[in-house]
C-alpha atoms as one frame of an Amber mdcrd trajectory, in Angstrom:
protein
  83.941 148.795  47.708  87.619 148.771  46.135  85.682 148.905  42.717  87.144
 152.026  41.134  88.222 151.789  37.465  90.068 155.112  37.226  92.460 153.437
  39.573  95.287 151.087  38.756  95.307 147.541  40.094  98.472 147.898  41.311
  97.517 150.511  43.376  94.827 149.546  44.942  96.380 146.192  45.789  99.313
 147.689  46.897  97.092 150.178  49.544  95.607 147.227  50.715  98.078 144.245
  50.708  97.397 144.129  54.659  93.976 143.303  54.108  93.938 141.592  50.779
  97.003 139.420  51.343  98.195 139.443  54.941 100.314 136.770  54.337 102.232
 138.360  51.856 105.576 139.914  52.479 104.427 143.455  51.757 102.447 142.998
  54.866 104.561 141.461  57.064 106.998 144.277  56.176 104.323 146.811  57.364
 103.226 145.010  60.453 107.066 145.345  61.421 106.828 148.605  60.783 104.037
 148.999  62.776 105.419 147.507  65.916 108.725 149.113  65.041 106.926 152.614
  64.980 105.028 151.773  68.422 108.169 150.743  70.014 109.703 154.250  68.763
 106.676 155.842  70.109 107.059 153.775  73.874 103.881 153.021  73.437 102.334
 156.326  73.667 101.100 156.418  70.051  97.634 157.699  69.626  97.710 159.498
  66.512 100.120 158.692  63.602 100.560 161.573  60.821 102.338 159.716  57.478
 103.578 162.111  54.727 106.272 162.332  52.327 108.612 165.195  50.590 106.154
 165.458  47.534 103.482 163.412  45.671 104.023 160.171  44.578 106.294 158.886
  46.926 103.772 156.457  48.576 101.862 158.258  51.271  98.679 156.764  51.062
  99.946 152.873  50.256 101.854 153.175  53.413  98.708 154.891  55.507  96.616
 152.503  54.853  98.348 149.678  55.643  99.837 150.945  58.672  96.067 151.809
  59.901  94.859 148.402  58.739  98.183 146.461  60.492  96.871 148.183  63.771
  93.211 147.206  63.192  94.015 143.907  62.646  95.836 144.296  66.002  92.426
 144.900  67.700  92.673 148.526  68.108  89.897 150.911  67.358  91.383 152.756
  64.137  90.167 155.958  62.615  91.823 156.476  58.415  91.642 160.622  58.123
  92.509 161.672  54.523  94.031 164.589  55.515  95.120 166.363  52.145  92.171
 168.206  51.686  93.271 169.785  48.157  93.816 166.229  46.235  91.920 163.755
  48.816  92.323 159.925  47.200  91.004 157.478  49.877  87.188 158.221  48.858
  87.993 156.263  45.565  90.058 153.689  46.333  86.862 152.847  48.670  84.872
 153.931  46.001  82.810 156.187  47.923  81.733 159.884  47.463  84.346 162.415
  49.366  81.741 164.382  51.482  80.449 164.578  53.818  84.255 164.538  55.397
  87.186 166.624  56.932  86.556 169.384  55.253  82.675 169.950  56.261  83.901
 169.380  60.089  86.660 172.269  59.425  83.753 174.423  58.500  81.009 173.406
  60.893  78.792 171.912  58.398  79.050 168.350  59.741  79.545 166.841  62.810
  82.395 164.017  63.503  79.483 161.467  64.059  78.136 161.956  60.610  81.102
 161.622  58.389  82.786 158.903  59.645  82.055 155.603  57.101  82.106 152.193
  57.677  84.423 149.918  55.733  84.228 145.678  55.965  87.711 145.689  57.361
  87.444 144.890  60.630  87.967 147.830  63.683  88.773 150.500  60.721  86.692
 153.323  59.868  87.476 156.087  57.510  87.064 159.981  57.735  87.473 160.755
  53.180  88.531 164.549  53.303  85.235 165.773  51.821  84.367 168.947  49.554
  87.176 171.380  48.799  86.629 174.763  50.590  89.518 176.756  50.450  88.486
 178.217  54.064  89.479 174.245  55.406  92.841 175.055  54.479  93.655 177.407
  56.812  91.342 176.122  59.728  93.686 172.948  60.885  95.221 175.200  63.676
  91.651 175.878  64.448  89.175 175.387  67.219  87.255 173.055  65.399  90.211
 170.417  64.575  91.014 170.872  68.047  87.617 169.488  69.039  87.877 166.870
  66.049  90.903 165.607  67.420  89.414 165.369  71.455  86.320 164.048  70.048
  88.292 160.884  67.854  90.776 160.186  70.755  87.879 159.711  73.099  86.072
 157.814  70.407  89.362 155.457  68.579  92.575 154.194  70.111  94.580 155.110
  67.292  94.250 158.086  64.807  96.188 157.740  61.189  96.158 161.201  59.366
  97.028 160.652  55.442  98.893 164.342  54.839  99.871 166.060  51.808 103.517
 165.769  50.951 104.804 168.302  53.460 107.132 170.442  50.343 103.501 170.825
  49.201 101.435 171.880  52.229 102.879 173.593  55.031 100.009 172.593  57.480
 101.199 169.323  57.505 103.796 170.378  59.994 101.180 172.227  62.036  98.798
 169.006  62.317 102.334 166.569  62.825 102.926 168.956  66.058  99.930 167.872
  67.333  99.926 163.918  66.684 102.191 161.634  68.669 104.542 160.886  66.093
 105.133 161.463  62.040 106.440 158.454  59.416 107.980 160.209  56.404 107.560
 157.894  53.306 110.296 157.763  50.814 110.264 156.086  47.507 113.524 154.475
  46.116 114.876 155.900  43.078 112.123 158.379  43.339 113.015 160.736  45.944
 115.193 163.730  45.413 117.440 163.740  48.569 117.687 166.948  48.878 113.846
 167.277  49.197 114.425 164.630  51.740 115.844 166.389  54.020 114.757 169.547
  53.445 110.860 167.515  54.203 112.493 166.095  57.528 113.919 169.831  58.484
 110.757 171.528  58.380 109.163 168.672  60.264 111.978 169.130  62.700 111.085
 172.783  62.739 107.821 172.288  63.272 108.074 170.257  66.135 106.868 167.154
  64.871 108.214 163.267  66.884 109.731 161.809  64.022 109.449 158.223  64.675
 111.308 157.170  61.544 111.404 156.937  57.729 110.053 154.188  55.417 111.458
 153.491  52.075 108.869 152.707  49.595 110.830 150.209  46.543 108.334 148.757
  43.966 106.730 146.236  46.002 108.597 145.760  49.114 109.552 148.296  51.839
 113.339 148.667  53.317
């Protein structure tokens, strides 16, 4: 597990700071923003969808340790790489993609059977499996309907890691139906522009905002 090569260091230690060094100031940032976000959420916050304006911008680091700060908070936590085009969370675990999201989408797996294990404590992981482009257009769909009833009854939080939402417009449609949306921006990185055009169509789409965190290097503002 965590034994990828093709992977930076930096990366990988960044994703899981929470786990890996919980006394570190990276994660105390992101346990405040964890009880920030379930104070913004009055403490109706079942399922979490984290994105950003485009790639690059520190999605996934924040996902993960988000979903491992409420793990480590006793809660029953379900990781869901969501960006089935460019999924990344089946190698920073260093495990094989499918079976995952994808197969559910198209009825060739079952929720049950493509949910992994992982040695963190409370945290279990659904990788976004084999790319089909008929999973694209399927997250409006009966079957991620019954995906979501089936992992509410099953987890007490849900933490979807989206595409960049300039990049995928079905992130908006799956934010709509979560309890609440973090857009990640990275200082220095982030066009502002993008920015806001990323929080309008969230807006648009319906989606509870429940606030913005700014990625910088190695610590969070």
């Amino acid at each position: 597990m965590f034994k990828n090569k093709k992977l930076s260091k930096t990366l990988i230690g960044g994703c899981l700071a929470s786990y890996h060094q919980p006394y570190s100031n990276l994660a105390e940032q992101f346990r405040e923003i964890r009880n920030n976000i379930t104070f913004a959420a009055r403490g109706n916050l079942r399922s979490l969808v984290v994105t950003s304006p485009s790639d690059g911008e520190g999605k996934t680091t924040a996902a993960m340790n988000l979903a491992i700060g409420f793990a480590q908070r006793g809660e029953r936590v379900l990781l869901v790489d969501a960006d089935i085009r460019k999924p990344l969370l089946h190698s920073l675990f260093d495990m094989q993609a499918s079976p995952g999201l994808s197969e559910i989408l198209v009825q060739q797996a079952k929720l049950e059977e493509a949910v992994r294990e992982t040695n963190i404590p409370n945290l279990k992981l659904l990788l976004g499996g084999s790319f089909y482009h008929e999973a694209m257009n399927r997250l409006e769909s009966v079957a991620m309907t019954e995906l979501l009833n089936q992992a509410r009854a099953l987890y007490d939080v849900l933490v979807f890691d989206c595409p960049s939402v300039l990049g995928a417009s079905d992130v908006c449609t799956l934010a709509s139906r979560c309890d609440g949306t973090v857009l990640v921006l990275s200082g220095g990185r982030t066009n502002s522009n993008k920015a806001l055009l990323a929080k309008r169509n969230l807006e648009f789409g319906k989606a509870n905002i429940l606030g913005v965190v700014l990625m910088n290097g190695k610590s969070i503002t």
